[in-house]
MIVEXLUM-973757 format. One record per residue: residue in three letters; x, y, z of N, C-alpha, C in turn. Coordinates in steps of 0.02 Angstrom, whole numbers, plus 50000, padded with zeros to 5 digits. Example, Ala and Ser with C-alpha at 12.3 -4.5 7.8 and 13.67 -1.06 7.14 Angstrom:
2
Ala506604971650390506154977550390506604983550390
Ser506424988850354506844994750357506455000250394
# end
This chain:
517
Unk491415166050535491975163250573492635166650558
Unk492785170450504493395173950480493575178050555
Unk492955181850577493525185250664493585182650696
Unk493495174250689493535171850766494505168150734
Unk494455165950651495195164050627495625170850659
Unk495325176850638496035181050645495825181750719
Unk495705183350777495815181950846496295176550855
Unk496075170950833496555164550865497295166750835
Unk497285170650760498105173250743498435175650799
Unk498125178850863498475179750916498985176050964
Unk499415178350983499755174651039499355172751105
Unk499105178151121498715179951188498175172151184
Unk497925171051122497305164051140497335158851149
Unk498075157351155498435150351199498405150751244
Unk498695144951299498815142551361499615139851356
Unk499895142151301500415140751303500975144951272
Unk501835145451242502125151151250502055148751153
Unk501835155851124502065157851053502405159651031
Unk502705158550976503275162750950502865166550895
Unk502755162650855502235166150784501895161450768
Unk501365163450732500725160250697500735159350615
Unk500465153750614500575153150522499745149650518
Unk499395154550456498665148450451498785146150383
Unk498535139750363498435135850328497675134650319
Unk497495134750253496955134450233496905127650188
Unk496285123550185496195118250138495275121650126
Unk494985117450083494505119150063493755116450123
Unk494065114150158493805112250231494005112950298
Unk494445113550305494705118350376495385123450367
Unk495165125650417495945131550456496125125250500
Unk497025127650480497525126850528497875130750558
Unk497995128250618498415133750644499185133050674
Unk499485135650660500205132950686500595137450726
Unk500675134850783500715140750836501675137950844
Unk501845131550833502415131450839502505124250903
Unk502385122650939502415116750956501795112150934
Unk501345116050932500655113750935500315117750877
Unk499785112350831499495116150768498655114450784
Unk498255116650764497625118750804497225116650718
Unk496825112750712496305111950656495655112650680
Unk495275118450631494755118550633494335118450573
Unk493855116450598493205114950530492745118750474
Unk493105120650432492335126750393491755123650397
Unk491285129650414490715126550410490025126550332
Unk490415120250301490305120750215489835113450223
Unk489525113450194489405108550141489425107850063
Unk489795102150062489905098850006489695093849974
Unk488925092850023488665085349996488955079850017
Unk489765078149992490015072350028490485074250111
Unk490125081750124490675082350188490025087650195
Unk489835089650275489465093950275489685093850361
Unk490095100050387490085102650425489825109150462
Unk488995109650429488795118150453488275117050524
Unk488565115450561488085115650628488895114050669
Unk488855117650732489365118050781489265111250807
Unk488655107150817488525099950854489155095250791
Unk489025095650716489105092950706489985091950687
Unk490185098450693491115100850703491285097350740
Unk490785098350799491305094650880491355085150856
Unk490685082950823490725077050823491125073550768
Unk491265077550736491955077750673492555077250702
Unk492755081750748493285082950811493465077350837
Unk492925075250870492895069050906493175063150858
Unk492795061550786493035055850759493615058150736
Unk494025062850707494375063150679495045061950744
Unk494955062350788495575060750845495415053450854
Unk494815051550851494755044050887494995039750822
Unk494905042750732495085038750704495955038150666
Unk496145045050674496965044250691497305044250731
Unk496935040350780497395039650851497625030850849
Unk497235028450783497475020950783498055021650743
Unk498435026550680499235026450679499515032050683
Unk499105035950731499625042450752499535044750803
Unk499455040250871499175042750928499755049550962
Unk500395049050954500495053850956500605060950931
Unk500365060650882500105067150837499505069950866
Unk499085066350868498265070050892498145069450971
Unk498315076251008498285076151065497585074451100
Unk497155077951057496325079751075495955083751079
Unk495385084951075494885090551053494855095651120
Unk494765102551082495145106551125494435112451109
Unk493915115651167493745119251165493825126951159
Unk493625129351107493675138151087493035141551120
Unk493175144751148492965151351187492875159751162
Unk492515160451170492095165451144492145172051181
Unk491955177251158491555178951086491925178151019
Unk491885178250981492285177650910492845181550900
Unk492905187050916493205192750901493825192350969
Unk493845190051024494125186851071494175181051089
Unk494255176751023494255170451040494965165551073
Unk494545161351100495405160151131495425150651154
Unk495925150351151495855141351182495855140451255
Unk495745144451262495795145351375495025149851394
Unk494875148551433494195152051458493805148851497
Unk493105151251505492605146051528491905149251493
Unk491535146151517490695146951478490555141551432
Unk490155142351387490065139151328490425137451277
Unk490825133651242491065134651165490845136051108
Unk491095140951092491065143251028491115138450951
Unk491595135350953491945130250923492335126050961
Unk492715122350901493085115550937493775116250887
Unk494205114250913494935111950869495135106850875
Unk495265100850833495895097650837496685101450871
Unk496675095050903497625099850935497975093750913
Unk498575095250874498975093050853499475094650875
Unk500075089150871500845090950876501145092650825
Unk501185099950801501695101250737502225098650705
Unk502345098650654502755096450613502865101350573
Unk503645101050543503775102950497503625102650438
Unk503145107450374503005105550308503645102650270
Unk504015102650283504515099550250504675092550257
Unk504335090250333504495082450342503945078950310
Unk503395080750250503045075650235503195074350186
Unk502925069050176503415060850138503635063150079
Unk503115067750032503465069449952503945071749937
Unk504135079650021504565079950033505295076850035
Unk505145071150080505735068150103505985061750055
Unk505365061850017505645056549951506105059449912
Unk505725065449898506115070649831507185067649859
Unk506965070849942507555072149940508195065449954
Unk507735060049937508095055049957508265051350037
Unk507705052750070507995052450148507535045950148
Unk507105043650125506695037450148507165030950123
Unk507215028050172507525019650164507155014950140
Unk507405008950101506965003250095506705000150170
Unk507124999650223506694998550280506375001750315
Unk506075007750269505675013650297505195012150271
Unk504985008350204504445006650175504205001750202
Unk504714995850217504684988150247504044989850312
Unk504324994150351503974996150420503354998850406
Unk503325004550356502595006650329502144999750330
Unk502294996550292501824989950251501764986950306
Unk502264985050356502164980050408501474984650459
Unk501514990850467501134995150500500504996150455
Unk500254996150417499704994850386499544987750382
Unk499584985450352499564977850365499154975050434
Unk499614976850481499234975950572498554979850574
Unk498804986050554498144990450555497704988350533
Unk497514985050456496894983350430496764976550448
Unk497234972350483497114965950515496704967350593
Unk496874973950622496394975350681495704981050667
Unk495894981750619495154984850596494404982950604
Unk494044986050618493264984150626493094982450544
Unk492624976250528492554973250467491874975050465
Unk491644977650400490994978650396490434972050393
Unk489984972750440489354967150441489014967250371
Unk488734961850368488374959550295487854962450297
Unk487554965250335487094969950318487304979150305
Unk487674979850289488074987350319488014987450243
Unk488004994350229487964993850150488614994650112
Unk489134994950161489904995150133490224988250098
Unk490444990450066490674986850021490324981549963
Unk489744982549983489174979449933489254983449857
Unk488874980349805489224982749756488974989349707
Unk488474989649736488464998849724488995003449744
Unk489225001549821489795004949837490565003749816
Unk490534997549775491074999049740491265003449668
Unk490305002249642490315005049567490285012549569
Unk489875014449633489535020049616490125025349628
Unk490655026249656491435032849662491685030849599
Unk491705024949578492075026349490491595031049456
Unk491035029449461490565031349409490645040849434
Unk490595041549486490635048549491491345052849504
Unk491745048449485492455050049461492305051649363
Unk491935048149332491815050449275491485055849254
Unk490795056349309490535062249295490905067949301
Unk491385069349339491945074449361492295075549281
Unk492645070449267493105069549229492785071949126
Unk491845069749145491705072149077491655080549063
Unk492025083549120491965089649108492595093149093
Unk492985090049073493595090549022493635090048967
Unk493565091548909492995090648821493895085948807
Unk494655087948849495325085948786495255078648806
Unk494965076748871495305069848901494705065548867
Unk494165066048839493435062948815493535058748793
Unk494145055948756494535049648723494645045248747
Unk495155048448804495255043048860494735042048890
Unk494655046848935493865044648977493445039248955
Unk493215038648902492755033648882493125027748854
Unk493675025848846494205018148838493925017748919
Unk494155021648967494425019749026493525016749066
Unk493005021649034492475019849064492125012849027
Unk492325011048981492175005048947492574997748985
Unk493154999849003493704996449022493124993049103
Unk493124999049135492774998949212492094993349197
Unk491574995149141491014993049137490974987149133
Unk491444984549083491624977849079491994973749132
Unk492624978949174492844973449227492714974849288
Unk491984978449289491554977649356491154971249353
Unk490764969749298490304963449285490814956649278
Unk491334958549269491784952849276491854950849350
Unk492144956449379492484953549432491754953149502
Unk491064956949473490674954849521490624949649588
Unk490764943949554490684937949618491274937849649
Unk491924940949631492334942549679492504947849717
Unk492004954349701491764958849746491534957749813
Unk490854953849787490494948849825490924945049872
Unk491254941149865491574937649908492254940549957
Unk492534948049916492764950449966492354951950049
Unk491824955050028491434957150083491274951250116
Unk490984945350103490924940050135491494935250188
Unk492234936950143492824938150170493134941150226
Unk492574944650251492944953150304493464955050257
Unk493444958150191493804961050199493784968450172
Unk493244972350195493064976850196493074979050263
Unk493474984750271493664985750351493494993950344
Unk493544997850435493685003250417494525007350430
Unk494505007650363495295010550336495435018350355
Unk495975019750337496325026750332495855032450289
Unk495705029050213495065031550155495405036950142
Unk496045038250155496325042850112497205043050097
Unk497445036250071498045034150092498415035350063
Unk498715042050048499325045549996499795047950031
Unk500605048549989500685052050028500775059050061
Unk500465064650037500235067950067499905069150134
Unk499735063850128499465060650214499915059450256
Unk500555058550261501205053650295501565060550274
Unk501925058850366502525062550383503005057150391
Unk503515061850403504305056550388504685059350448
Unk504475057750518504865061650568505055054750616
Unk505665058350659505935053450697506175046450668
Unk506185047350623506525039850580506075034950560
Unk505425037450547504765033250541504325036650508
Unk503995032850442503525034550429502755037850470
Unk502275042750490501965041550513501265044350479
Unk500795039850491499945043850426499505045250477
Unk499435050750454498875055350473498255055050428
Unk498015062850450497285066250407496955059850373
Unk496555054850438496195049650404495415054250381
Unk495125050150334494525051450323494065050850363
Unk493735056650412493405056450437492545058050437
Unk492545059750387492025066350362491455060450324
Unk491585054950319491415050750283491505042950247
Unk491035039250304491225033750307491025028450253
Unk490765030350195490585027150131491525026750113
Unk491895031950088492485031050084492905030750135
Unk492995028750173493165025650226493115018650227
Unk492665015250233492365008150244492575005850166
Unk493175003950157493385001850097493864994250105
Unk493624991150033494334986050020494794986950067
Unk495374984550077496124983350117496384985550044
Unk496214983249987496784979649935496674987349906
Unk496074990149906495584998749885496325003349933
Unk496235003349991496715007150020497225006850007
Unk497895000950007498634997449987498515000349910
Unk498005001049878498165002949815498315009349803
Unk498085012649838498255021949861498725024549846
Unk499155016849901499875021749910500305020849845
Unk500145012549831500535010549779500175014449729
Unk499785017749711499745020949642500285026849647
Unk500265029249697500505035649715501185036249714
Unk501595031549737502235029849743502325029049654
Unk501935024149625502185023549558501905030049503
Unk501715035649537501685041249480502055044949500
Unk502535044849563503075048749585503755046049547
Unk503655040549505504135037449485504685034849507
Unk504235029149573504595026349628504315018649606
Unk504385015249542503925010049565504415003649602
Unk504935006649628505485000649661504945000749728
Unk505055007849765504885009949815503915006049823
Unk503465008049758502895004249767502904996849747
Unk503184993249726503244985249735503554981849783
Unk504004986249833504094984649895503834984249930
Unk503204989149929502614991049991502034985249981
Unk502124984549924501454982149903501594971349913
Unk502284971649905502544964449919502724962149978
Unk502744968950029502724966050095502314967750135
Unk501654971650110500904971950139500624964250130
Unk500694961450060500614954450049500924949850080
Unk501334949250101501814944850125501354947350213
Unk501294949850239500864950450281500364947650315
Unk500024949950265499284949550252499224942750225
Unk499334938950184499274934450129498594934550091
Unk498584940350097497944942050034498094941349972
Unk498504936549919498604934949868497864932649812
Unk497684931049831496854930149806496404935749782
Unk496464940649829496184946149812496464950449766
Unk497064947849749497424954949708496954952049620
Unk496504950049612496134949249552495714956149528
Unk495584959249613495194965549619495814972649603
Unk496424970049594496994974049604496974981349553
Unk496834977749486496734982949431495974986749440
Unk495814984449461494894989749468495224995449529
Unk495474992949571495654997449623496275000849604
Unk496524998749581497395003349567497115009349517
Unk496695007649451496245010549400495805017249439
Unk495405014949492495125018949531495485025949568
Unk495895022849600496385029249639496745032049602
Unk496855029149539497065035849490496385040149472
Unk496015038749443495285042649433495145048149465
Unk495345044449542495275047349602495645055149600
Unk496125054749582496675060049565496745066049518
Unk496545061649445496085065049379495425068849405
Unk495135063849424494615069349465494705074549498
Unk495105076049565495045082349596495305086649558
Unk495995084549514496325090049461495745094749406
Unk495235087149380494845089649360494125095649385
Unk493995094249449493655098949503494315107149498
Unk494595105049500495105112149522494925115749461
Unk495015113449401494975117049343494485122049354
Unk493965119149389493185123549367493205127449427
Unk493705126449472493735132849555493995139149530
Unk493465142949532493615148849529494295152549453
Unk494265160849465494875161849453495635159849435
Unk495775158049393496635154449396497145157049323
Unk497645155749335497985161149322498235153549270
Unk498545155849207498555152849140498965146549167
Unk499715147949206500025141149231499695137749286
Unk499295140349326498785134249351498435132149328
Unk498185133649267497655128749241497945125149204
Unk498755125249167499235120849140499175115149186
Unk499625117549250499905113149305498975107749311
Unk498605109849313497925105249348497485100149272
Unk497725102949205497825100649155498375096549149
Unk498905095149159499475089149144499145085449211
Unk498795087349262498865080749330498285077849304
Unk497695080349271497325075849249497685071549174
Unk498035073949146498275068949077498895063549114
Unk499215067049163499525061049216499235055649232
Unk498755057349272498355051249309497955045249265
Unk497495048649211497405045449149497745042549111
Unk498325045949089498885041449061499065033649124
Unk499305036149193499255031249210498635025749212
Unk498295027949222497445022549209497565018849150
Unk497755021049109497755018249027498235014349034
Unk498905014949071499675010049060499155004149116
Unk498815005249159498454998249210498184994949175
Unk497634995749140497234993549090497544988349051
Unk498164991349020498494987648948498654982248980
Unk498474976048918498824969848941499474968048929
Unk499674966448992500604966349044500894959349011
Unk501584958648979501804953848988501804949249059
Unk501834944949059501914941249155502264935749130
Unk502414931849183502884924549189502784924449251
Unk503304915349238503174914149305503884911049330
Unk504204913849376505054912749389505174910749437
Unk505494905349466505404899249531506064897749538
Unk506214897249603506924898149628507084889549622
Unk507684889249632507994882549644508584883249683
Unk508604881149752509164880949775509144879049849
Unk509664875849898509734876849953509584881649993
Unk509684883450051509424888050094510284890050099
Unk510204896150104510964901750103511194901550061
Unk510824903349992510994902349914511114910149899
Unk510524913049934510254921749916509724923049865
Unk509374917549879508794917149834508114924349876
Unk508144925049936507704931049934508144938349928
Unk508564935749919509044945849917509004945149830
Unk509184939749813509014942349737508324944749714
Unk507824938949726507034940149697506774947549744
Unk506964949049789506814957749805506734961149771
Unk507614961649757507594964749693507444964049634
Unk507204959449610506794957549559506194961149564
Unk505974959649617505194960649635505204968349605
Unk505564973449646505714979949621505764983849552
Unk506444978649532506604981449463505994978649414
Unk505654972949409505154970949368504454971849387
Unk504484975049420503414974549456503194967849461
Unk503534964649501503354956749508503084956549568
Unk502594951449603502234949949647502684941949675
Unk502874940849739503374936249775502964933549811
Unk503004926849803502684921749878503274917049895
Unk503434920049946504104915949991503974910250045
Unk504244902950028503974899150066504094899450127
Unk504754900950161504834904050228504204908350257
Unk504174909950236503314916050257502574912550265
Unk502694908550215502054902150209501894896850246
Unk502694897250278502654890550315502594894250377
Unk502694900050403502534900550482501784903350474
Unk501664905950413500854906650430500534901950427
Unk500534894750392500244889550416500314887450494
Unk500964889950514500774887350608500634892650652
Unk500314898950607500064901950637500674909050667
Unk501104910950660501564911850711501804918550650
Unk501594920450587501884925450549501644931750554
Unk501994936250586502014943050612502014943050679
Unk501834938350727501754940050791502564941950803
Unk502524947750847503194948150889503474942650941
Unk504034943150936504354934051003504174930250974
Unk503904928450918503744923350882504134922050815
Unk504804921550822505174921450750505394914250759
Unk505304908050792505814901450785504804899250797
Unk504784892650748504304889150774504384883250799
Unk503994880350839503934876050891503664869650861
Unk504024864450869503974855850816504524858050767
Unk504424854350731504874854050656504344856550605
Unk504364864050577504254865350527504234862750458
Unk505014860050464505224856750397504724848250380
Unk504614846050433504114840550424503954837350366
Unk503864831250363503774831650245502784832850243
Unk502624832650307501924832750302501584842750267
Unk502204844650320502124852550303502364855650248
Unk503084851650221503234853150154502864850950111
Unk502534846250116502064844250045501454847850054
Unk501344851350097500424855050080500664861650052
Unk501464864250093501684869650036501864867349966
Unk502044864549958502354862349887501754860149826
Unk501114855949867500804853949839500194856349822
Unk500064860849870499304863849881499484870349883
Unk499924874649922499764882949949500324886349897
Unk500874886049878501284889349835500944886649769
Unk500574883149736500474882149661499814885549660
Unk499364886149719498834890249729498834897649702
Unk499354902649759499404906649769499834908149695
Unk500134905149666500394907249592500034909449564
Unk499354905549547498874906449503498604912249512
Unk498424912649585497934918749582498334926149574
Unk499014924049575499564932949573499534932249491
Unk499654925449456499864926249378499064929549346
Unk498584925149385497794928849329497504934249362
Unk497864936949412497894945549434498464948949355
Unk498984946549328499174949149290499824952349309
Unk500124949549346500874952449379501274947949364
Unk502004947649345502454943549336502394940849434
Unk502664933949419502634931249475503404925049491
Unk503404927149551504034925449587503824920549636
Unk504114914949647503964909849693504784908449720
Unk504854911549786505304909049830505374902349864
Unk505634896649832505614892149869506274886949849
Unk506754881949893507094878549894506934874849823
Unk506464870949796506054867249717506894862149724
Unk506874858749791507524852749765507104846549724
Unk506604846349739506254839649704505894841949616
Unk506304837849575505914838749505505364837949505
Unk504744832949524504244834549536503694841549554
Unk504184841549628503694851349649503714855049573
Unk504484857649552504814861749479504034859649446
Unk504194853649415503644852349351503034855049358
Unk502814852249452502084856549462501984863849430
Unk502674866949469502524873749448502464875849379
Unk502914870149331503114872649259502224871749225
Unk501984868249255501224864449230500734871749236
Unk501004874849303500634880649325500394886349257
Unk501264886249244501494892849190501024889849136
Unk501164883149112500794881649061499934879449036
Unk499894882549124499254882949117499044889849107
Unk499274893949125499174902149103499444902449037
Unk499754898148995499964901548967500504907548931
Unk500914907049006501494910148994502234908849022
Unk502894911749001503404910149015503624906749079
Unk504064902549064504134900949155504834900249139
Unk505294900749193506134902349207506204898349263
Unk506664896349276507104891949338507584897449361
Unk507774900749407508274902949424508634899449478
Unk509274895049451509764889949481510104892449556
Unk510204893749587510514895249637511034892949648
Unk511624891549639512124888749662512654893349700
Unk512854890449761513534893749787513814884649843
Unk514354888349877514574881449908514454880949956
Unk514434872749985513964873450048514334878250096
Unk515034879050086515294883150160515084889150159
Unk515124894550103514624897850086513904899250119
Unk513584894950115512944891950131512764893150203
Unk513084889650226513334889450308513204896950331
Unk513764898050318514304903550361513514910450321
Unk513254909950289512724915050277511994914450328
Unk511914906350317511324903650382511544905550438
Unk512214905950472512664904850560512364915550561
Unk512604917050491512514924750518511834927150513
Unk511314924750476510644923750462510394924650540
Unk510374918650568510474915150641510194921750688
Unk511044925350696511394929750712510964933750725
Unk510654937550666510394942850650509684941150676
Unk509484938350666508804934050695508154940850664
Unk508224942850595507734945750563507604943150512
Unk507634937850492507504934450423506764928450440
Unk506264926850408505864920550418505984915650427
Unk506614913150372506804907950375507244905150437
Unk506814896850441506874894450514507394888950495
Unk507844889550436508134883150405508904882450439
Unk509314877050481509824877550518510204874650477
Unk510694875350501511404870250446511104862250436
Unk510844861350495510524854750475510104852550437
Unk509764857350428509144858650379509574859450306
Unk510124861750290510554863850261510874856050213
Unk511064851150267511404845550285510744841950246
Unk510074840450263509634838150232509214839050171
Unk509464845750148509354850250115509994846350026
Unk510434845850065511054844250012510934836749986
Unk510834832950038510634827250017510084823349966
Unk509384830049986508874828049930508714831949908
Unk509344834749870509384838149798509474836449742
Unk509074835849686508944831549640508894840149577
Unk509544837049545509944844549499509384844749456
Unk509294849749414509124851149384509014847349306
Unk508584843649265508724840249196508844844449150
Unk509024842349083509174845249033508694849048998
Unk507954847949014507454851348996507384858849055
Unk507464856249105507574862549151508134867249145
Unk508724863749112509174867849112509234874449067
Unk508974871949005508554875848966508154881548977
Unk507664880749021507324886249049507544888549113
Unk508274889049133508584892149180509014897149175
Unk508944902049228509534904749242510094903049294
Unk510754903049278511264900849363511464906149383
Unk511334907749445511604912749504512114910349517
Unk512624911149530513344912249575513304914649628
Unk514064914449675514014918349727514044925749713
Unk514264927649670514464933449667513744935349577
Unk513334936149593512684936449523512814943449508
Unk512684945649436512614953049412511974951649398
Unk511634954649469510764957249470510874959349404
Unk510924964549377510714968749323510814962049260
Unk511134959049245511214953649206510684947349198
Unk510504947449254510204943349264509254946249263
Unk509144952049275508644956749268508444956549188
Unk508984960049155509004958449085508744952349033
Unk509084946249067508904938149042508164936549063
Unk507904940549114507314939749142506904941749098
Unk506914950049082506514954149046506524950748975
Unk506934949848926506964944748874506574939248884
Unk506594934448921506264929548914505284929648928
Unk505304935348972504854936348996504434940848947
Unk504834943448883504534949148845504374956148889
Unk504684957848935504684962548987505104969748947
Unk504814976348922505174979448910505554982448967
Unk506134985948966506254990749004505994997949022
# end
């Protein structure tokens, strides 16, 4: 196939106007970049887990690989585009038989993908917000694997760690780690078994992206957008939700973004309300590093390399491992529960909490429209009856926020509960929570004045992008059955002001919480 690559280097084998040609090589296809339009084609290799050597089976690669990134990049992948023959005159215009097949793509600039555009500072926090909200939908419309399908059953969860090790025992410096980390796996695979099990029983084994880094994601037009899904192979593909979301967030946090990955990862959840599942969180976060160590470790043994590449592919495997080892270790956690009226700034603070501490957030605003059903739909931001109801506040208060604590605190994440807590009662529930794990629990006081209060809800309103459905009146009822804080609570509190020094208050957190910096 090498004369049919340098033919297509031509201008002449378009149907359209060239300026110049650039190819790109991966260890499975040519690209081609003609300048509006970039052209992928298939080597014809096998690799055991990818085997493209028959022309039937390129085209049908072709085919999935447009049909399966056309669910978040339909405008990137135009469509499969017949090559014309003979080799040596090959061209994308003709007639007869095909020779081959290409992906046709809409070019991009190598400079607009995401590592890129992180380095340089151009991605927004509501550039991440939109990512998560766009994944999130995606694996909520995803095809769910049937109980008979062998995905996600639990060979297929054990058996890619296990051959992430075999990769990895062929490194004699990392043999130390490797085997903590494979002891670590052995033991919290048989642990978490029956909740393997019950993911799949769950749907929540879908078919995903199966390759969600970012390397995958461009950063054009003011939007995240992911490409190059896994097509080649639907064992990794047909994965966890929580397996995929862990991808990115590993990835984000070895770029040394972990503001940027506890954002993604707190408003994929907030989404989704897959809080339950994050028990599976460390097997999978553990994994996609492996995942990483591994290919670094494969590169070592490719061929030829020159003394600083085998440095550079040596530190990405003691990277990724090192990170595996910081997942593993057991995390300080707590458990930190808001107190306050509505237009206090109790979610602009715990954000940033969430960020600066690797904390996991369940916001009752969010809880309460997914109980009526109505959280994420578009035109659907005011709900219909009275939300506030005491029937609806007590199944949150009593049943779904002391729930969902538990299962984020014995996942092992400091945990944040967004909620008004005017009644000493709900508080105590929660304090009962902490002291049922076992660990710290904090009050963070909210106070500002009601006009304050107001005049933040009227512009809240305004803006009409916030969850919360709470009106001045709500505000008005809100003031009335507020029952302050006791002297035992006061104790385990912090007071916000109108005017709070986050960083001060970050600090008092990490202390109490035993949280280093």
């Amino acid at each position: 196939m090498e004369a049919m690559i340098e033919s297509l280097k031509r201008p002449e084998a378009y149907d359209h106007p060239v300026e110049s040609i650039e190819l790109l090589q991966t260890h499975i296809s040519w690209v081609l970049l003609t300048g509006e339009y970039a052209y992928k084609l298939k080597k014809p290799v096998d690799f055991g887990f990818v085997n493209f050597t028959t022309l039937e089976r390129r085209q049908r690669f072709c085919d999935e690989e447009v049909r399966l990134n056309r669910r978040l990049a339909a405008d990137l992948y135009l469509g499969v585009r017949p090559v014309y023959g003979p080799p040596e005159r090959a061209a994308l215009h003709g007639t007869g038989k095909p020779v081959e097949w290409a992906v046709q793509m809409r070019q991009f600039s190598q400079d607009r993908l995401m590592p890129a555009a992180l380095e340089r500072g151009e991605v927004q926090p509501g550039d991440f917000d939109r990512l998560a909200d766009t994944l999130a939908d995606f694996h909520a419309a995803a095809d769910a694997a049937r109980a008979e399908d062998r995905f996600g059953d639990l060979a297929s969860v054990r058996d890619p760690v296990n051959a992430n090790f075999a990769a990895l025992d062929r490194v004699p410096e990392a043999a130390g780690c490797v085997a903590e980390l494979r002891a670590w796996c052995d033991a919290e695979f048989a642990r978490l078994r029956p909740l393997f099990e019950e993911r799949k029983r769950d749907g929540r084994i879908r078919e995903c992206h199966g390759d969600l880094h970012l390397g995958n994601m461009v950063f054009r037009e003011g939007r995240i957008e992911v490409f190059d899904c896994l097509e080649f192979n639907a064992s990794l593909r047909w994965v966890d939700v929580l397996s995929e979301i862990a991808f990115l967030v590993m990835d984000l946090a070895e770029r040394k973004r972990p503001d940027a990955a506890y954002r993604v990862l707190n408003r994929w959840l907030e989404r989704t309300g897959d809080y339950a599942g994050l028990g599976t969180w460390r097997w999978y976060f553990v994994y996609r590093a492996l995942v990483r160590a591994k290919v670094a470790a494969l590169r070592l043994s490719q061929g030829e390399q020159s003394a600083e590449e085998r440095a550079s592919h040596h530190d990405d495997v003691r990277r990724y491992l090192a990170l595996a080892q910081a997942t593993v270790a057991p995390r300080p956690t707590g458990l930190i529960v808001t107190h306050g009226v509505s237009g206090t700034g109790k979610s602009f603070v715990t954000q940033s909490l969430c960020e600066d501490l690797g904390a996991v957030r369940i916001r009752s605003d969010v809880e309460r429209k997914r109980l009526f059903g109505t959280w994420g739909q578009p035109g659907k931001t005011r709900l219909d009856g009275d939300p506030y109801r005491p029937e609806i506040s007590r199944r949150l208060y009593e049943d779904l926020l002391p729930a969902a604590a538990r299962d984020v605190l014995q996942a092992g994440f400091p945990t944040i509960v967004d909620a008004t807590y005017l009644r000493h009662k709900d508080r105590e529930r929660m304090r009962q929570v902490a002291a049922d794990a076992n660990v710290p629990f904090v009050l963070l006081n909210f106070q500002v004045s009601p006009e304050t209060a107001r005049a933040r809800i009227a512009e809240r309103q305004r803006a009409g992008d916030d969850p919360s459905d709470a009106d001045t009146r709500i505000l008005d009822c809100q003031l009335e059955a507020l029952e302050p804080l006791t002297t035992e609570e006061t104790a385990c509190s912090i007071r916000i002001g109108d005017r709070a020094d986050r960083h001060a208050v970050e600090k008092d957190i990490r202390g109490r919480l035993r949280i280093s910096s």
